[in-house]
C-alpha positions, 0 to 999 in steps of 0.5 A: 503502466509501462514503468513497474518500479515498485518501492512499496511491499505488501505489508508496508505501512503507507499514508494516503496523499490524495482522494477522499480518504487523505490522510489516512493510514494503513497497511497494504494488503495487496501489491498490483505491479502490472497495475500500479496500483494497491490495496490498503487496509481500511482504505478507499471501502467499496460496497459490492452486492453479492448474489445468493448461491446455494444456502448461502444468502445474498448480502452487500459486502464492503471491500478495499478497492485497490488505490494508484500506487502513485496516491500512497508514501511509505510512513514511518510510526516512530518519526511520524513521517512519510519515507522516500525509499532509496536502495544500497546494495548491504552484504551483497543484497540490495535493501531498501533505505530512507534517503533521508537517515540512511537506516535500512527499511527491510529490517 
């Protein structure tokens, strides 16, 4: 991905906007800029087989496996909305803001 514009952080709350599990909201979990890609709690589950090592036992084990940065948009719970996310510079620091309301989304 040549482009490494990153408008969401680990921790954000983000719906999915296309695949199989649209419509979905979660937290994420992981950011890949490099990638363009994230990870999202309880999102696009994935079964892996794991291979018994020493005591511990074999088992399939079901993981989130990262989404295109691109299938996400930043939700906003209170207005049950989805946020495009904007920047201000506010007291010398650049913030994050809805460009539709204008509030700070950094808190």
């Amino acid at each position: 991905m040549a482009n490494n514009k990153c408008r969401i952080k680990a921790d954000d709350t983000v719906i999915v906007t296309t695949g199989r599990d649209k419509g979905k909201v979660g937290r994420v979990l992981r950011v890949l800029p490099t990638e363009g890609r994230v990870v999202v709690e309880g999102v696009a589950r994935v079964k892996r087989h794991q291979r018994p090592v020493g005591d511990r036992p074999g088992a399939i084990i079901e993981k989130e496996a990262p989404i295109d940065i691109s299938n996400v948009a930043l939700w906003n719970a209170e207005e049950n909305r989805r946020v495009k996310v904007g920047y201000a510079v506010i007291d010398g620091k650049k913030t994050r803001i809805d460009r539709r309301t204008g509030a700070s989304i950094d808190g």
